[in-house]
C-alpha positions in Angstrom: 20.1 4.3 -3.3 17.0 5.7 -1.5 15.2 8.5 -3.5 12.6 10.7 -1.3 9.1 11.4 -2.6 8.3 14.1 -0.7 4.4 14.3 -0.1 3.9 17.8 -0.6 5.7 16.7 -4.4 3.1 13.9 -5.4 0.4 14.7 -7.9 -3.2 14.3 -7.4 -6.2 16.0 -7.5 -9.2 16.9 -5.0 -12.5 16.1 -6.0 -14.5 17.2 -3.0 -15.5 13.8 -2.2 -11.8 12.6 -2.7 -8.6 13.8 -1.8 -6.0 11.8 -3.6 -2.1 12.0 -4.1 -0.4 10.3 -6.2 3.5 8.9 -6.0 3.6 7.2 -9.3 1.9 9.1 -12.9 -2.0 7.5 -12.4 -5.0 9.3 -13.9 -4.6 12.5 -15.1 -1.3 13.3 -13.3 2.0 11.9 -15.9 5.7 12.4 -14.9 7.6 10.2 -16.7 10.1 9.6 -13.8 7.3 8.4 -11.8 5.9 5.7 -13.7 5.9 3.1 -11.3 9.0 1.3 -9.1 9.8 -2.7 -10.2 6.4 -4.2 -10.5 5.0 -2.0 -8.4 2.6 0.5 -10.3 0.3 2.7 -8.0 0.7 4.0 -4.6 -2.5 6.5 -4.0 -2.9 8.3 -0.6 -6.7 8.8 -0.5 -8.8 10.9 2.0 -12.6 9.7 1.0 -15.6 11.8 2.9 -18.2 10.2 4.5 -20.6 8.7 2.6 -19.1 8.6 -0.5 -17.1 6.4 -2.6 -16.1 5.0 -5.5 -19.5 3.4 -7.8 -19.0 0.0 -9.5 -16.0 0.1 -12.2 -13.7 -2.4 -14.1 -10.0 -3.7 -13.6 -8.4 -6.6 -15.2 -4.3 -7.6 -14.7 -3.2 -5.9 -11.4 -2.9 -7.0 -8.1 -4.9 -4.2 -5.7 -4.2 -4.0 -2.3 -5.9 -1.1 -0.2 -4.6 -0.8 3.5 -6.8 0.8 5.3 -4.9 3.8 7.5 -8.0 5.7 9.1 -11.6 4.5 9.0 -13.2 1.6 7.3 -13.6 1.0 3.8 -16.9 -1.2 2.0 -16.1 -3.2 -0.9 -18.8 -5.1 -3.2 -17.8 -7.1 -6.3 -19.2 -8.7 -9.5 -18.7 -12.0 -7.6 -20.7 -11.3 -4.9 -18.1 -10.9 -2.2 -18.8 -8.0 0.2 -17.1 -6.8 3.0 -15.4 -4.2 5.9 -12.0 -3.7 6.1 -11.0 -1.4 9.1 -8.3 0.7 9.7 -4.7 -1.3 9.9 -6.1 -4.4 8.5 -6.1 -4.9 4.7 -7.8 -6.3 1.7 -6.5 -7.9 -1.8 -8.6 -8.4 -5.1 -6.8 -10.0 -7.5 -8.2 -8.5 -10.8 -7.2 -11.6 -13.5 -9.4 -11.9 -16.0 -11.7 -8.9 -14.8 -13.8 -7.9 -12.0 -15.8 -4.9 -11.1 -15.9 -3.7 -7.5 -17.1 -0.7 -5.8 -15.8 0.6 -2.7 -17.3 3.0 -0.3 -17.1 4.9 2.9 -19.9 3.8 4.7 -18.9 4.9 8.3 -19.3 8.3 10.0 -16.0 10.3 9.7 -13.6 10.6 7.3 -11.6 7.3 5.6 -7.5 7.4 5.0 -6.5 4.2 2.9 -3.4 3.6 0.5 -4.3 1.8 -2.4 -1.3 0.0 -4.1 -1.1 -1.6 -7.2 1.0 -4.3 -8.4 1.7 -5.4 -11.7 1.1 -9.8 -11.8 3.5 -12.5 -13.1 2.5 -16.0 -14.4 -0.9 -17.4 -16.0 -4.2 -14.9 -15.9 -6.6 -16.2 -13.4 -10.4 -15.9 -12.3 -10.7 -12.7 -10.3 -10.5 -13.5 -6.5 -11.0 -10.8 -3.2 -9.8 -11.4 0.7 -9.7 -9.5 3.5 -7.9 -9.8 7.2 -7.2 -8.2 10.3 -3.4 -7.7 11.2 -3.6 -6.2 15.0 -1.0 -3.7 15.0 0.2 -4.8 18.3 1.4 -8.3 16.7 3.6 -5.6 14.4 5.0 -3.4 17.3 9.0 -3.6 16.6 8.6 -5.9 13.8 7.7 -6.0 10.0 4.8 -8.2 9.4 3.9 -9.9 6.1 0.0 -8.3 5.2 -0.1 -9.7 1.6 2.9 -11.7 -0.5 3.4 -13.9 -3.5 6.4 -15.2 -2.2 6.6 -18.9 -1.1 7.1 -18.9 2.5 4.8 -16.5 3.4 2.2 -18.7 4.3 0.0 -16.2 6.5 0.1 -13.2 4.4 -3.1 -12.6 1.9 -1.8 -14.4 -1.2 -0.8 -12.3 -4.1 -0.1 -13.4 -7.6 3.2 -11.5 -8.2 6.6 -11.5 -6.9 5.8 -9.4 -4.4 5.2 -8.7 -0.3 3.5 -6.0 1.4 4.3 -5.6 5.1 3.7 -3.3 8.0 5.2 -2.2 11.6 4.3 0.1 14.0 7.9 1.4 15.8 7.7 3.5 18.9 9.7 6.9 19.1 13.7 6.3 19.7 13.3 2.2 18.6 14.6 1.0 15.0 13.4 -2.2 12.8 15.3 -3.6 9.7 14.3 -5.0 6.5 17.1 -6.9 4.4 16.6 -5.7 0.6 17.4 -9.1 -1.9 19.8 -8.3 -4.6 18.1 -6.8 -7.6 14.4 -6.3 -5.4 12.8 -2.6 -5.7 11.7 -1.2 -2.2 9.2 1.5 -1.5 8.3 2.3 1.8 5.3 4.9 3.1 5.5 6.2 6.8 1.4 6.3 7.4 2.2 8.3 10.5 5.4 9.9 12.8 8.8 11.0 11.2 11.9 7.8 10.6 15.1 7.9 9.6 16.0 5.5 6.7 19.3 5.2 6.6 20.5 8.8 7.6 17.8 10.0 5.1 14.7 11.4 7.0 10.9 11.0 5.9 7.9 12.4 7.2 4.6 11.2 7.5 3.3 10.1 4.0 6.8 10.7 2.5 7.5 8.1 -0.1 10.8 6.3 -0.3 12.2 4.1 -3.4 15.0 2.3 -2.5 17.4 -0.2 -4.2 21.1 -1.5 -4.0 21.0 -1.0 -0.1 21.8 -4.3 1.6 20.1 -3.3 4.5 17.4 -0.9 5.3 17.2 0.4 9.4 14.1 2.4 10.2 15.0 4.4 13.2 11.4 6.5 14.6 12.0 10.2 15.6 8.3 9.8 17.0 6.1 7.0 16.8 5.4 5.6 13.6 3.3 3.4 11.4 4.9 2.0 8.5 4.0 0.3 5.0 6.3 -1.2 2.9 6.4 -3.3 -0.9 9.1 -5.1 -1.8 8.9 -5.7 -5.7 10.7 -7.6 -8.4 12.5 -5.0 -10.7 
């Protein structure tokens, strides 16, 4: 089953300072068929302005990773960690038993990130944040794990869910694959280019859910970048 979110569908709102979309109900945007997808919870597609951001808030329980599409995003945190991520790489903060962060577009031009939330399994821990760079040429053909919770992925940043995040970048007229586990909840974002997912075509910021496939093939019309969560239901 792969069901198309088409972008031009998602909810959101524009702020001035923020354009966001929305594939699953967050904020003020509800659709009860869009509640979330497994444990994953949130997948914003945010356009931030320069010089602007997002001013210290709380979280608590949720697994927040922000990949970083265009740009370069700031973070600061209530336990002193600061930091750059830049675009392709990605960051993780681990919420636990609360944190407050800001995060901020400190550069120039304009900032592009996904932020993706995942709902965590086991004992609440102490708040934790990481950042890494994942060059996109060691991802060219191939998915790459950026951030897991699942044992064996031993170079991702760590997660505290049953969960992986991974990207690829696939040139026009090559394919990748991705095997789906039985019972797992895929969603998969092309940042840029047009793919076909098994015979079903998405555009650039598309969102697909997909489940009960053995085997998904990514197949790039044009080159593509591409961001994928595989979730336990």
């Amino acid at each position: 089953m792969i069901d198309v979110r088409r972008f031009d569908s998602l909810g959101g709102a524009n702020h001035g300072w923020l354009d966001a979309k929305h594939h699953f109900s967050f904020a003020s945007y509800h659709d009860p068929k869009r509640m979330g997808w497994g444990a994953l919870r949130v997948w914003n597609d945010d356009t931030i302005a320069p010089g602007t951001g997002f001013p210290p808030h709380p979280h608590s329980d949720m697994e927040i990773i922000t990949y970083v599409r265009e740009g370069a995003i700031t973070h600061e945190d209530s336990l002193g960690n600061k930091g750059r991520t830049e675009a392709g790489d990605v960051q993780v903060m681990s919420a636990g038993t609360g944190i407050r962060h800001a995060e901020y577009n400190a550069e120039p031009g304009t900032t592009r990130i996904f932020q993706i939330w995942i709902i965590p399994d086991g004992e609440r821990k102490a708040p934790s944040w990481g950042t890494r760079p994942f060059p996109k040429g060691e991802r060219s053909g191939q998915f790459v794990t950026l951030a897991s919770g699942i044992e064996g992925d031993g170079d991702a940043l760590p997660l505290r869910t049953d969960a992986r995040v991974l990207g690829a970048t696939v040139k026009a007229g090559e394919s990748v694959e991705y095997k789906v586990g039985k019972g797992r909840h895929v969603y998969m974002v092309p940042a840029r280019g047009t793919v076909d997912v098994n015979g079903v075509t998405l555009n650039a910021r598309d969102g697909a859910a997909i489940r009960d496939e053995d085997v998904v093939r990514i197949t790039a019309s044009d080159d593509a970048e591409l961001v994928l969560v595989d979730a336990a239901a």
